[in-house]
C-alpha positions as CSV (number, residue, x, y, z in Angstrom):
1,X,74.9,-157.0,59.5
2,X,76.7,-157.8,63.2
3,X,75.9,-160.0,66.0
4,X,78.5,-158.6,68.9
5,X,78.1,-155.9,71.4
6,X,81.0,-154.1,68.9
7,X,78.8,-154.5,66.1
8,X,76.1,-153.0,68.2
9,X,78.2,-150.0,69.0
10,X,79.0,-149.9,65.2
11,X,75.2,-149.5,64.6
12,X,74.5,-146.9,67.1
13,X,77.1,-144.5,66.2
14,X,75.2,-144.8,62.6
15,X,71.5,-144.2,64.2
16,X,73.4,-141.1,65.2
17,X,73.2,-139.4,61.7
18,X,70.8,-138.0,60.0
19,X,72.5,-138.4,56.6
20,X,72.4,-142.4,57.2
21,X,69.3,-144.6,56.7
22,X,69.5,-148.1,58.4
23,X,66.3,-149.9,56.1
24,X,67.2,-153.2,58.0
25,X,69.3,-155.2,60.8
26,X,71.0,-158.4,59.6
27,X,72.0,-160.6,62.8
28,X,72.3,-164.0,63.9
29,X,69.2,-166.2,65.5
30,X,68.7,-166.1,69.0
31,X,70.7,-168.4,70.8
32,X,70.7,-169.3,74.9
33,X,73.0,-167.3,77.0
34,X,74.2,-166.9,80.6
35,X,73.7,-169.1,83.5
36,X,69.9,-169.7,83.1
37,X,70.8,-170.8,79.7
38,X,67.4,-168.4,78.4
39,X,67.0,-167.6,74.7
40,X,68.4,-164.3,74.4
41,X,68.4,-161.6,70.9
42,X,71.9,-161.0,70.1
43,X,73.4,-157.1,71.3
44,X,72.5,-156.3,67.6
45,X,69.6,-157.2,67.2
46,X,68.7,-155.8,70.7
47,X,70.0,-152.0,69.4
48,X,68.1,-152.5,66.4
49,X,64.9,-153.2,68.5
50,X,65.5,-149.9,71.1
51,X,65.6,-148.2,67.8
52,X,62.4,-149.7,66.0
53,X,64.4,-151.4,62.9
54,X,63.4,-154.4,61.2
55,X,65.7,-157.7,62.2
56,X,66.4,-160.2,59.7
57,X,67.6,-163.5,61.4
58,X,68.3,-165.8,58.2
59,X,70.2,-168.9,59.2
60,X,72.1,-169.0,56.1
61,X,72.8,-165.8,54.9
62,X,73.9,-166.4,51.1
63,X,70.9,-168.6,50.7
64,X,69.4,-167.4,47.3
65,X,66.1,-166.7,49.2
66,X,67.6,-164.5,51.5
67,X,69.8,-163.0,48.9
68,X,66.6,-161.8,46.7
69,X,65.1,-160.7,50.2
70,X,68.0,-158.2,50.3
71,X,68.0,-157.6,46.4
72,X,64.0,-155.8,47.1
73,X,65.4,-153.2,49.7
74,X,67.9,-152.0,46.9
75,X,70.5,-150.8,50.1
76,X,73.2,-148.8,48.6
77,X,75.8,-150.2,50.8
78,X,75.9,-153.5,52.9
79,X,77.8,-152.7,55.9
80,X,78.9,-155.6,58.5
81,X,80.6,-155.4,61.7
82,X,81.3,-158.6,63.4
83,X,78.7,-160.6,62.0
84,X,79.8,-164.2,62.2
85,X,79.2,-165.3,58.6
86,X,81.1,-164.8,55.5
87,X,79.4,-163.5,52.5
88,X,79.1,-164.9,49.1
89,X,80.0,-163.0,45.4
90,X,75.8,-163.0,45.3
91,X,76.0,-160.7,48.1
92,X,79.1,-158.7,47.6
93,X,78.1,-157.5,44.1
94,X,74.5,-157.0,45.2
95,X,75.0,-152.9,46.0
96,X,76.3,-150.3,43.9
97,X,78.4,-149.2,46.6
98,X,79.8,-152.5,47.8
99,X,79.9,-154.4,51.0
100,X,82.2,-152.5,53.8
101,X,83.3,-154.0,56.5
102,X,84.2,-152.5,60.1
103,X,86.8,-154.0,62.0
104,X,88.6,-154.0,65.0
105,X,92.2,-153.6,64.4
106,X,94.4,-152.0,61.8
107,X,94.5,-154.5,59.2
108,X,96.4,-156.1,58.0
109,X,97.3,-157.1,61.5
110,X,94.8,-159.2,62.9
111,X,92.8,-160.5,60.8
112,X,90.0,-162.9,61.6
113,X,86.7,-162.9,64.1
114,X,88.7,-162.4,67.7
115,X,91.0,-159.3,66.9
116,X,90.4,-157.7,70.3
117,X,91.3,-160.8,72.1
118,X,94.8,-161.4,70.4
119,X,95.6,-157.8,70.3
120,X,95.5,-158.1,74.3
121,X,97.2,-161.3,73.8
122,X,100.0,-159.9,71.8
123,X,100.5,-157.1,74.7
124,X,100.1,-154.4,71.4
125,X,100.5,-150.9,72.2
126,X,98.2,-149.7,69.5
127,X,95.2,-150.9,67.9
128,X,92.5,-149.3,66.0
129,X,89.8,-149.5,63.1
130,X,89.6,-150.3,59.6
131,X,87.0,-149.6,57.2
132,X,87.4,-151.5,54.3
133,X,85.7,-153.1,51.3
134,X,84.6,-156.5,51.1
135,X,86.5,-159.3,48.9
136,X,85.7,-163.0,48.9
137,X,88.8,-163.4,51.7
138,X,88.6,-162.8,54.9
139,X,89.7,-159.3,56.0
140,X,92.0,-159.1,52.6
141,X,89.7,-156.6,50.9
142,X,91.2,-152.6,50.5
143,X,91.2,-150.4,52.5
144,X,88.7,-147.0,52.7
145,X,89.9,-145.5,56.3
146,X,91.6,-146.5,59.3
147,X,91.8,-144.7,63.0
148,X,94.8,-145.9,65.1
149,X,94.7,-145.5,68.9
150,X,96.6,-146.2,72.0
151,X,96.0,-149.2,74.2
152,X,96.2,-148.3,77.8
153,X,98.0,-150.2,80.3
154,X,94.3,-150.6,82.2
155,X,92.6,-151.7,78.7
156,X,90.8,-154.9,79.5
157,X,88.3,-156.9,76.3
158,X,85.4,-155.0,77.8
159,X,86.7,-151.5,77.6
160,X,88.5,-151.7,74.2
161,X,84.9,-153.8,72.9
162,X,83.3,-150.4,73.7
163,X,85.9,-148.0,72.9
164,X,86.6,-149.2,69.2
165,X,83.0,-149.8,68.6
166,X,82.3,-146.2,68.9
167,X,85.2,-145.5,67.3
168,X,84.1,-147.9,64.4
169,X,81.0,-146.4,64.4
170,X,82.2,-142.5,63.7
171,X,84.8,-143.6,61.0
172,X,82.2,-145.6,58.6
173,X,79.6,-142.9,59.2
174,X,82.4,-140.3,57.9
175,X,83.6,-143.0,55.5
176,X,80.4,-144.0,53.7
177,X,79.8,-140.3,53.3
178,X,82.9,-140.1,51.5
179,X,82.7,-143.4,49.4
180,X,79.5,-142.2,48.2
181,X,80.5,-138.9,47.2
182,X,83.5,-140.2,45.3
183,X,86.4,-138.7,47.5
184,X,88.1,-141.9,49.4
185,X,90.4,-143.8,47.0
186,X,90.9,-147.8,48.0
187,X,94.3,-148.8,49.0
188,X,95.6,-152.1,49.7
189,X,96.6,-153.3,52.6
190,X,100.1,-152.8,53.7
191,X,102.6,-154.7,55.8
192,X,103.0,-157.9,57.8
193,X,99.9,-160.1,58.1
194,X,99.2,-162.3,61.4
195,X,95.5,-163.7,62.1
196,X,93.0,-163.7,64.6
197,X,91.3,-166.9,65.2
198,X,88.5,-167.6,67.7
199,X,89.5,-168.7,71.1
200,X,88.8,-171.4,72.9
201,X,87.5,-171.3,76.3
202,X,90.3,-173.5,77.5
203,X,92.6,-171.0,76.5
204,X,91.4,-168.8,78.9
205,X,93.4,-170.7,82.0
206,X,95.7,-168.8,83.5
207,X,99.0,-170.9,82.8
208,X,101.6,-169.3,85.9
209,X,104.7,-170.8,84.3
210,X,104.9,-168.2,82.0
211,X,106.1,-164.3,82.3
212,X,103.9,-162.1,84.5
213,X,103.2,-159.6,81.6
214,X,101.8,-162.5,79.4
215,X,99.8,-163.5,82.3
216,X,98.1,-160.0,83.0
217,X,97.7,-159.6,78.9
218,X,95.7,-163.1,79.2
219,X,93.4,-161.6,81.9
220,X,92.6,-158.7,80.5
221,X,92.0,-160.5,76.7
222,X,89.1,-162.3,78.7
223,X,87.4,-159.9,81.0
224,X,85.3,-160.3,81.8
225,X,83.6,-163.0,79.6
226,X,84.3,-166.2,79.6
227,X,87.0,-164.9,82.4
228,X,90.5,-165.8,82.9
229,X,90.7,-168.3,85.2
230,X,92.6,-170.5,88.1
231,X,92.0,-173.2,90.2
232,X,92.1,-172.8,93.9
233,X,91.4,-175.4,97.2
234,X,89.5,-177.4,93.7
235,X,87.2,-174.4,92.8
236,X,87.5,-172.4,89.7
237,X,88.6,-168.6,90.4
238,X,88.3,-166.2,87.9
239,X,90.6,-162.9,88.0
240,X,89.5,-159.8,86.5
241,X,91.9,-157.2,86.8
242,X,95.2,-158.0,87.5
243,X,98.6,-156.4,87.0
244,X,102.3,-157.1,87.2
245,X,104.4,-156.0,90.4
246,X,107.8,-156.6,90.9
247,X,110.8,-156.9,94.4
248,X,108.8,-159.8,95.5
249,X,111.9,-162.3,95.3
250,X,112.7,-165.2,94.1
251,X,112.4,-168.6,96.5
252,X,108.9,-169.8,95.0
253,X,107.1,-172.1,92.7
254,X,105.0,-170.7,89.8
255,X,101.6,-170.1,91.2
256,X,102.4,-169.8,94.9
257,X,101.0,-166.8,96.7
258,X,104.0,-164.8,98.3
259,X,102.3,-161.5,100.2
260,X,98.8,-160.0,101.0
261,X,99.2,-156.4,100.2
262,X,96.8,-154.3,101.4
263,X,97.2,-152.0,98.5
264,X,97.9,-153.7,95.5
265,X,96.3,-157.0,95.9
266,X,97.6,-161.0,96.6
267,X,100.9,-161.0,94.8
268,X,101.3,-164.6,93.0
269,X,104.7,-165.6,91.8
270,X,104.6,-166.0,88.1
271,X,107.7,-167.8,86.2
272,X,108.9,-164.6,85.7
273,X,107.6,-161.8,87.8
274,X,104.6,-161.1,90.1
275,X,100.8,-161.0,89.4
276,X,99.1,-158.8,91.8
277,X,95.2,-160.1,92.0
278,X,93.0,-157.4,92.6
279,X,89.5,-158.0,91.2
280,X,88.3,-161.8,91.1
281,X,85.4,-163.9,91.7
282,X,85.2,-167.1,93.1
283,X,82.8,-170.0,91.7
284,X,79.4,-168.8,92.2
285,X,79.6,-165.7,93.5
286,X,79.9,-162.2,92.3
287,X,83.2,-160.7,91.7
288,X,84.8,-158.9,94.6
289,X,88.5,-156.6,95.4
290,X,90.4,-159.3,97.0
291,X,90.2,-158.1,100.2
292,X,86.7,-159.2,100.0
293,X,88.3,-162.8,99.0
294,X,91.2,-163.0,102.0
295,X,88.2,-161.8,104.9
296,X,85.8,-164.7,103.5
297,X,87.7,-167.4,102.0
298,X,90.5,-167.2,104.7
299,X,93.4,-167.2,101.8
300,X,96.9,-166.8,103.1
301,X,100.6,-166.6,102.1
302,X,101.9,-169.9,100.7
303,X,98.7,-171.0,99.1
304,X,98.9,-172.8,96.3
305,X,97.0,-171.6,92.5
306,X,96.8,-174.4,90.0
């Protein structure tokens, strides 16, 4: 069961195996997406299609119907990876072997349906996957496996989507391997809770009264969709990699665009620090370096972000 691109990663990594067989893909209904607004499959269900796998789309997936629809393929595990609904007891209790979950952080940190995003957010150094097995909470069940890994200073929602995805993938094939042959032991989870709730496009403007690093962390929590964003001459500009500079000085407003360097980018003063704009894209168009920007849009020092 998964909707995402991560929860498509998840179920390639699991086509992988031949000690694995998928019987059936569990995703959400087609939905419109993108500027044409066209009815598009989800990334699940789209993997699940390259690979020839049956898609079930229910609307309501505890719906007793459903439920007795899953009951007849007598799966020996339920796995779900960023699905977008929570299950029932009807369905938890349905296989021997449980419902097990694969998400994107180490639990219990992070806990809810946007854990990438906040773990950008929250400027973490390290993130990670967890296996785990499904209770009636949300992310509270124990824990199977986990795989911690570095975030990298160049990390951005896009790479991290991909990189623990595939990551996910490997540790529940290994995991359900395990679970199965009755050598993992479930722990609980351990240490201080915080949560992960869905974010808002709003949140996603760029706000340049606060620090530079919380800035950069916003930008690369939304890259590239929906995009960080600013507001420039009254259009919307998105930024898509950005990063913090410093020895700019001090004599500016939040916002206000202090040097053009050719190297690192247009250097914006931040309330604390510099933002260095390197990749952006103006409303409409395709994203561009900011050279691209400065030659076309005719930006200069003392210009004014809002």
């Amino acid at each position: 069961m998964g909707t995402s691109l991560f929860g498509a990663m998840v179920l390639e990594e699991i086509l992988r195996r031949n000690d694995i067989t998928v019987q059936a893909v569990v995703s959400k209904a087609d939905a419109k997406a993108g500027r044409g607004q066209r009815i598009t499959p989800s990334p699940v269900t789209m993997k699940a299609q390259e690979f020839g796998l049956t898609v079930l789309k229910p609307v309501r997936v505890n719906d007793p119907e459903f439920v007795e629809t899953l009951r007849a393929l007598s799966p020996e595990a339920i796995v779900v990876a960023a699905y977008g609904q929570i299950l029932r007891r009807s369905l938890l209790t349905l296989p021997p072997l449980g419902c097990i979950n694969v998400h994107a952080s180490l639990l219990p940190r992070h806990r809810g349906p946007d854990p990438i995003r906040w773990t950008l957010l929250q400027g973490d150094a390290e993130t990670g996957v967890t296996v785990m097995l499904m209770d009636e909470g949300v992310d509270t069940g124990p824990i199977l496996a986990q795989q911690p890994i570095e975030v990298g200073e160049r990390d951005n929602y896009s790479s991290l989507v991909v990189l623990l995805g595939a990551l996910g993938g490997t540790l529940l094939g290994e995991t359900l391997i395990g679970w199965r042959k009755g050598t993992l032991v479930p722990r609980p989870q351990e240490g201080e809770v915080s949560y992960a709730p869905c974010l808002s496009k709003e949140e996603a403007r760029i706000s340049w009264g606060e620090k530079a690093e919380r800035i950069v962390n916003r930008i690369r929590a939304f890259t590239r969709s929906p995009g960080a964003y600013t507001f420039w001459r009254g259009k919307r500009l998105k930024v898509i990699e950005a990063f913090v500079v410093q020895g700019e000085g001090n004599d500016f407003l939040p916002g206000t665009i202090v040097n053009i360097d050719r190297e690192r980018g247009i250097i914006v003063k931040a309330q604390e620090g510099y933002v260095a704009l390197y990749v952006v894209q103006p409303e409409n168009r395709s994203p561009m370096l900011f050279r691209d920007l400065c030659c076309g849009y005719q930006i200069k020092v003392g210009d004014q972000f809002q």
